[in-house]
Kinemage of the C-alpha trace (Angstrom):
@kinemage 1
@onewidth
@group {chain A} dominant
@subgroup {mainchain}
@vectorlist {calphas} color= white
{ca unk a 1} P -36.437 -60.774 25.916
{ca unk a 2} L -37.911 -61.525 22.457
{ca unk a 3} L -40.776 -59.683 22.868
{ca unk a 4} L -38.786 -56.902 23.945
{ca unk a 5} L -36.642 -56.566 20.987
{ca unk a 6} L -39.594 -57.278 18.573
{ca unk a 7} L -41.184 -53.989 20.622
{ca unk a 8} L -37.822 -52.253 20.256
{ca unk a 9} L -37.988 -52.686 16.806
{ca unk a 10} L -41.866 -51.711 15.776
{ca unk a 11} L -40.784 -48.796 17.451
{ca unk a 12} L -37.928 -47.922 15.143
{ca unk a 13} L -40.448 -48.840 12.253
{ca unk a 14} L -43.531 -46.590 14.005
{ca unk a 15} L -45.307 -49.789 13.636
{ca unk a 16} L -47.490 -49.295 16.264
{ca unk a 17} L -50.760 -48.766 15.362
{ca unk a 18} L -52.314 -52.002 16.340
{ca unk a 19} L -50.740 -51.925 19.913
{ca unk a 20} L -51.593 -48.200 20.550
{ca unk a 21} L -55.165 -49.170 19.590
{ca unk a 22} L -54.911 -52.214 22.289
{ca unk a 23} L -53.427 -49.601 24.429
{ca unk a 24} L -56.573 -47.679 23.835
{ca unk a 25} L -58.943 -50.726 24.389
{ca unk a 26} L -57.759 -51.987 27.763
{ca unk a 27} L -57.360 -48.265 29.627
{ca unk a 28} L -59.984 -46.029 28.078
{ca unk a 29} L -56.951 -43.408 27.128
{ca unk a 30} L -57.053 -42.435 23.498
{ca unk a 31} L -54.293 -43.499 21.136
{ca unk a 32} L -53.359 -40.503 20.460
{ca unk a 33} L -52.601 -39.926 23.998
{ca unk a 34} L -50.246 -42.793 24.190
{ca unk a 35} L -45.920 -42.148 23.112
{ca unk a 36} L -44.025 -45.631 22.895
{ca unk a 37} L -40.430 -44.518 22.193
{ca unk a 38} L -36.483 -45.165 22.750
{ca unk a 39} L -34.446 -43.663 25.043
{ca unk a 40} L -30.967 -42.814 24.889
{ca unk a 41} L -29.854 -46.076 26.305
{ca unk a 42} L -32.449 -47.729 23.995
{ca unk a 43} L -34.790 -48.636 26.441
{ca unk a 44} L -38.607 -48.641 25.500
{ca unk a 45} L -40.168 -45.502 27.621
{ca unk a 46} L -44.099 -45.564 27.641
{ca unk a 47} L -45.577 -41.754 28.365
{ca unk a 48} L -49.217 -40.438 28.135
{ca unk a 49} L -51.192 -37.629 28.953
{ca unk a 50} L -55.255 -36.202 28.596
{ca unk a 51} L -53.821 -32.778 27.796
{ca unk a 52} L -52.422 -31.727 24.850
{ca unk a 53} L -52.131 -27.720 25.964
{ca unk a 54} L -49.694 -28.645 28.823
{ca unk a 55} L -45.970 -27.509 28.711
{ca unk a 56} L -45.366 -31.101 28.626
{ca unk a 57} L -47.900 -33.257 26.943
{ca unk a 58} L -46.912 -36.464 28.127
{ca unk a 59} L -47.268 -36.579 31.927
{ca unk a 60} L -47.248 -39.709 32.859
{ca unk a 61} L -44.598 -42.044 31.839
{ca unk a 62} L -42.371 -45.123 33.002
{ca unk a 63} L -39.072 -46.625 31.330
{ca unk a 64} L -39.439 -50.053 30.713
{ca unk a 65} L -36.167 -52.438 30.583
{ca unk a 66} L -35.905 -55.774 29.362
{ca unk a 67} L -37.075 -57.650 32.483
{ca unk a 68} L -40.101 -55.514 32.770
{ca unk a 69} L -38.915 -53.721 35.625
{ca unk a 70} L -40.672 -50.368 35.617
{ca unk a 71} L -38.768 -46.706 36.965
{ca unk a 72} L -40.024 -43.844 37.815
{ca unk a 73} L -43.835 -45.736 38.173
{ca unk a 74} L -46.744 -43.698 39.056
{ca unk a 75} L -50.077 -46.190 39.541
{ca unk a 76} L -51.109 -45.428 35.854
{ca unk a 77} L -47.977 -45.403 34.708
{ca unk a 78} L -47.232 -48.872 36.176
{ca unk a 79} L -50.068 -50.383 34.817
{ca unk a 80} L -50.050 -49.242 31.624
{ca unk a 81} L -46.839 -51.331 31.797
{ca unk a 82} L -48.178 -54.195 33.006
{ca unk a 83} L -50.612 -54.369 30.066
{ca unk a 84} L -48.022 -53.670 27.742
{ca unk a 85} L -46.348 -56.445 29.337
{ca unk a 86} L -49.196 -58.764 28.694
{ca unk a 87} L -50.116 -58.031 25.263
{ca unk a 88} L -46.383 -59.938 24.579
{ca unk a 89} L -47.934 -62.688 26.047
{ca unk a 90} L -51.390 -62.610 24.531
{ca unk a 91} L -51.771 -66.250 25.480
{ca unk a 92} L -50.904 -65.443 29.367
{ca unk a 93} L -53.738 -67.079 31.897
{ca unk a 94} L -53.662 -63.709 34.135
{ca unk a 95} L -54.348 -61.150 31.168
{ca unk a 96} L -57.887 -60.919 31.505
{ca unk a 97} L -57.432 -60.349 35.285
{ca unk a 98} L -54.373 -57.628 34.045
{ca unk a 99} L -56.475 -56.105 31.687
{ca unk a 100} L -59.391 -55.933 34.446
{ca unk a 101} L -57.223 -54.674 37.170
{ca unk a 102} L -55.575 -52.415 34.824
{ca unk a 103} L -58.642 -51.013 33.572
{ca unk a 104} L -60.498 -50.070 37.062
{ca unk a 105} L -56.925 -48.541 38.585
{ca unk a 106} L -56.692 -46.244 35.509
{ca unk a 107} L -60.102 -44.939 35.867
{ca unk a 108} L -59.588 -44.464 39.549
{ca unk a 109} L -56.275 -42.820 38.391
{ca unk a 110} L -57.612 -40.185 35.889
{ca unk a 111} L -59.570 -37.286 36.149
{ca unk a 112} L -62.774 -37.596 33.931
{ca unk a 113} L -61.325 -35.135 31.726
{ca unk a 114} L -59.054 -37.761 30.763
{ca unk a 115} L -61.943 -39.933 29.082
{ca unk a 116} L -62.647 -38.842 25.329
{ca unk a 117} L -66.174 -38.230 23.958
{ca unk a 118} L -66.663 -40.942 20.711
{ca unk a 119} L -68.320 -40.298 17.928
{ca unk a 120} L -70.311 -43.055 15.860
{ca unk a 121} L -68.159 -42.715 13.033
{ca unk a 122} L -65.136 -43.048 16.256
{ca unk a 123} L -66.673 -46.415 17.447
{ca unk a 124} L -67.073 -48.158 14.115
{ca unk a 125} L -63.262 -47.069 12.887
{ca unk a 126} L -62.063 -48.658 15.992
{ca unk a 127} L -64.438 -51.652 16.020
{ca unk a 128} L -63.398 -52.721 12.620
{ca unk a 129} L -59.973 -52.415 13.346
{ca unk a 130} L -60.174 -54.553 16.386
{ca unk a 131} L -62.400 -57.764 14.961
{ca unk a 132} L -59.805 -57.546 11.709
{ca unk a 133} L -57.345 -58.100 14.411
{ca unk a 134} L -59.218 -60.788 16.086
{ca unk a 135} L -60.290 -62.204 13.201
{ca unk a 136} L -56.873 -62.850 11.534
{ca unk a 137} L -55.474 -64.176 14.976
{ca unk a 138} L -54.405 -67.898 15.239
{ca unk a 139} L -53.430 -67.680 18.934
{ca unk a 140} L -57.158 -67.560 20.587
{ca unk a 141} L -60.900 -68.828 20.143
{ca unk a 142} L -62.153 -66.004 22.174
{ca unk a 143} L -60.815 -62.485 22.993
{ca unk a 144} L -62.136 -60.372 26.247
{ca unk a 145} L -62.121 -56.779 25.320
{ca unk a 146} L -62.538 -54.102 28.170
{ca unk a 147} L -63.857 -51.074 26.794
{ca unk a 148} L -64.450 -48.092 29.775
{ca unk a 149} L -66.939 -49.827 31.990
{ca unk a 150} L -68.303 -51.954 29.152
{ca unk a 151} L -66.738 -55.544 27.796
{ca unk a 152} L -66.803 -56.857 24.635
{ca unk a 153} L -66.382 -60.447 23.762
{ca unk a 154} L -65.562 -61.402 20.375
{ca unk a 155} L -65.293 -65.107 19.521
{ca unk a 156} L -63.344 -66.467 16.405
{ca unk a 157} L -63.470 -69.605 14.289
{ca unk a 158} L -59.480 -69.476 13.638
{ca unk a 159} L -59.969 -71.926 10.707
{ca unk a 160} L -61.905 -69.348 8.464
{ca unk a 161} L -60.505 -66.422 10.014
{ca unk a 162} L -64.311 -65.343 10.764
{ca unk a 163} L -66.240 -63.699 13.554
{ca unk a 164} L -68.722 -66.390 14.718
{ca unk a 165} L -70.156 -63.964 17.634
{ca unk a 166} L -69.836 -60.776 19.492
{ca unk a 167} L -71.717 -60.361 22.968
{ca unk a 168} L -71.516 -56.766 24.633
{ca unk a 169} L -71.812 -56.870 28.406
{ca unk a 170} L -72.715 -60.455 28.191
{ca unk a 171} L -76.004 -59.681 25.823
{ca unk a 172} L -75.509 -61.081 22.253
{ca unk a 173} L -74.762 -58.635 19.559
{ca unk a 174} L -73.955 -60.636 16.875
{ca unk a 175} L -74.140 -64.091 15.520
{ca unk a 176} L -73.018 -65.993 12.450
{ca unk a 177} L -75.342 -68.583 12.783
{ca unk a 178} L -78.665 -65.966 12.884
{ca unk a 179} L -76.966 -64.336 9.761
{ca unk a 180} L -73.656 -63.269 8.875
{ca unk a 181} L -72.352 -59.934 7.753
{ca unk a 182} L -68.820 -58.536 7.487
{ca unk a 183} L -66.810 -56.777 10.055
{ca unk a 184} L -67.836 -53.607 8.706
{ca unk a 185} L -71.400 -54.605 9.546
{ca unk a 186} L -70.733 -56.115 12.641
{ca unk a 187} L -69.009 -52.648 13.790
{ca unk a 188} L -72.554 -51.123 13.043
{ca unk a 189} L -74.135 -53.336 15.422
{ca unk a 190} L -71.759 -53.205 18.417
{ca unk a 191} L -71.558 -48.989 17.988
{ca unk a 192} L -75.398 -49.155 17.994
{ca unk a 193} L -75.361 -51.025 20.892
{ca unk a 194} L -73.026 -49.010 22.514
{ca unk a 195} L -74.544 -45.297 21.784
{ca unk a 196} L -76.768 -44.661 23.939
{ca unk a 197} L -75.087 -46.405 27.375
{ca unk a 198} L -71.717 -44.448 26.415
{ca unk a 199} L -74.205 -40.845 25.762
{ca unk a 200} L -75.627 -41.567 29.439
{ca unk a 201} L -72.301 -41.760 30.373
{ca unk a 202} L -71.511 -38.374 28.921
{ca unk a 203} L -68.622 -40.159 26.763
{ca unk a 204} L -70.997 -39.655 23.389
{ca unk a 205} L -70.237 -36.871 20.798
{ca unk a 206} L -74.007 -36.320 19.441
{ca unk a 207} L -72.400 -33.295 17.977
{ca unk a 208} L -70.155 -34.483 15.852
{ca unk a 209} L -71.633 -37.767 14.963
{ca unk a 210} L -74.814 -35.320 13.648
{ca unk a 211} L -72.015 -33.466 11.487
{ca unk a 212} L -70.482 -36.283 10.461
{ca unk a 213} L -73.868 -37.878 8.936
{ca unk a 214} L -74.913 -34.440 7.466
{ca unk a 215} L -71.042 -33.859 5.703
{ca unk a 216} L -71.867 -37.790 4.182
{ca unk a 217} L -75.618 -37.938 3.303
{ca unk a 218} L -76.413 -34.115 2.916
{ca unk a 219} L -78.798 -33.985 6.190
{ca unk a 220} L -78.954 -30.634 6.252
{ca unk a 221} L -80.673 -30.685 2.920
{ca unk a 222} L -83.478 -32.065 4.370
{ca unk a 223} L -86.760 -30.807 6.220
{ca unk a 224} L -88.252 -32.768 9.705
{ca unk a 225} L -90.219 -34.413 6.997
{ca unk a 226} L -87.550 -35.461 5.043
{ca unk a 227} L -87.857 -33.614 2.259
{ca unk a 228} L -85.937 -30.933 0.562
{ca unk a 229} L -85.809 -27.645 1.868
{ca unk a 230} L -88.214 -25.476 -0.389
{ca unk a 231} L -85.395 -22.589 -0.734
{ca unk a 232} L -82.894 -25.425 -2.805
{ca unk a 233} L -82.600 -23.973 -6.333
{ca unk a 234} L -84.498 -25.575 -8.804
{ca unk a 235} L -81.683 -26.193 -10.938
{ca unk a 236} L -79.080 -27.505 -7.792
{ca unk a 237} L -78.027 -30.933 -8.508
{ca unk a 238} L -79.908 -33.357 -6.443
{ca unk a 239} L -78.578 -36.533 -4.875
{ca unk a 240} L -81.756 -38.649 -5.024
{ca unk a 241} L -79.932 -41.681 -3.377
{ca unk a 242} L -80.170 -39.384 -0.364
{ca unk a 243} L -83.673 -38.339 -0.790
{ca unk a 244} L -85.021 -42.187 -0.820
{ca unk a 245} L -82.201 -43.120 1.913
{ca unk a 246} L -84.054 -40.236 4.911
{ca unk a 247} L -87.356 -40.344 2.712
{ca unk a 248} L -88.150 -44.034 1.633
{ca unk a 249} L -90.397 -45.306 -1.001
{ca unk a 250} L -93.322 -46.709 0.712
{ca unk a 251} L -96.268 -46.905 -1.917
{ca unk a 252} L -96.213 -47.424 -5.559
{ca unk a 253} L -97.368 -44.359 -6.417
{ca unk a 254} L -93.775 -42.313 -4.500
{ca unk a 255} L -92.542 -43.324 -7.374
{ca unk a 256} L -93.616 -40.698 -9.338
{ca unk a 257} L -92.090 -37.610 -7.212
């Protein structure tokens, strides 16, 4: 019952950012997909939808009341409730095999349509996000996080509030002891390591991550060589950071260009 009034109340707040992102995690259904709200009787109703140009947005949806029990279920529906139900009991022995059986029903669920495409810039945003949460938590040593048919394991020294490794599909990723960087860094690794599995699974946006890197370090500006385009105006303000970043300074004598 406590958890479901502390729910009831983020709700009221729209504090609900970190759960919608462990929402996210465990089913492969973007956040922005995913409606926690209140009813008229004040009971927590959980909805979510793929589909945003539907009459009704939010297709899928079950009222949840304060003993869990779950109305008008359809499979997703039901288990999106039953991992809602477990992240209020984070320290539960069965939530790795709820978040497993939650993830494979979902997927069986959903159309692929339902699956978003990530861009880098997508992965490392929600990668951060989710080792500051690990990081900061006092509960666990070790978190299991399913992401689509990938899984992430992050493991924590508690003490320090530090990542001391990160292991993606059971092939290491990052540890402290080999060098240690900050989350931000650590986000670069896993996304690398992710990239090209989730692009074979058609789940990569190459398009937008290109866009993304050429609206930041001025791409476009450069040739295959990595230099400037020839037609640049002479007196156009260069960013020379970028030049040496895409065209690095290998010999002494680059120094003079």
């Amino acid at each position: 019952m406590a958890d479901y009034r502390t729910l009831q109340d983020l709700i009221r707040k729209d504090q609900l950012q970190e759960l919608r992102t462990s929402l996210e995690l465990r089913t492969g259904i973007n956040k922005n997909f995913i409606r926690l709200e209140l009813d008229q009787k004040e009971q927590i109703r959980l909805s979510f939808s793929a589909d945003f140009s539907k009459t009704s947005p939010y297709r899928y949806g079950a009222t949840i009341t304060p003993d869990w029990t779950v109305l008008e279920p359809t499979d997703c529906a039901r288990n999106l409730a039953e991992c809602l139900r477990g992240f209020g009991e984070r320290n539960s022995s069965e939530l790795n095999e709820i978040e497993s059986l939650l993830h494979q029903q979902t997927k069986q669920d959903l159309t692929e349509e339902y699956f978003p495409k990530y861009s880098y810039a997508d992965l490392k945003t929600q990668f951060v996000h989710t080792l500051n949460c690990c990081a900061m938590s006092e509960e666990s040593l070790s978190f299991t996080v399913p992401f689509h048919n990938h899984t992430i394991e992050i493991s924590t020294n508690p003490e320090k509030h530090l990542i001391a490794s990160v292991t993606l599909d059971g092939k290491e990723v990052y540890d402290i002891d080999k060098g240690a960087v900050g989350h931000d860094g650590i986000a670069d690794l896993l996304s690398v390591a992710l990239c090209e599995d989730l692009y074979k699974e058609g789940m990569y946006d190459y398009e937008r991550t290109l866009q993304d890197f050429e609206d930041t370090y001025g791409i476009s500006q450069l040739s295959e060589e990595g230099a400037f385009h020839q037609d640049i105006s002479p007196d156009r303000e260069v960013n020379w950071m970028n030049d040496i970043l895409f065209d690095p300074l290998e010999q002494s004598g680059d120094w003079d260009r």
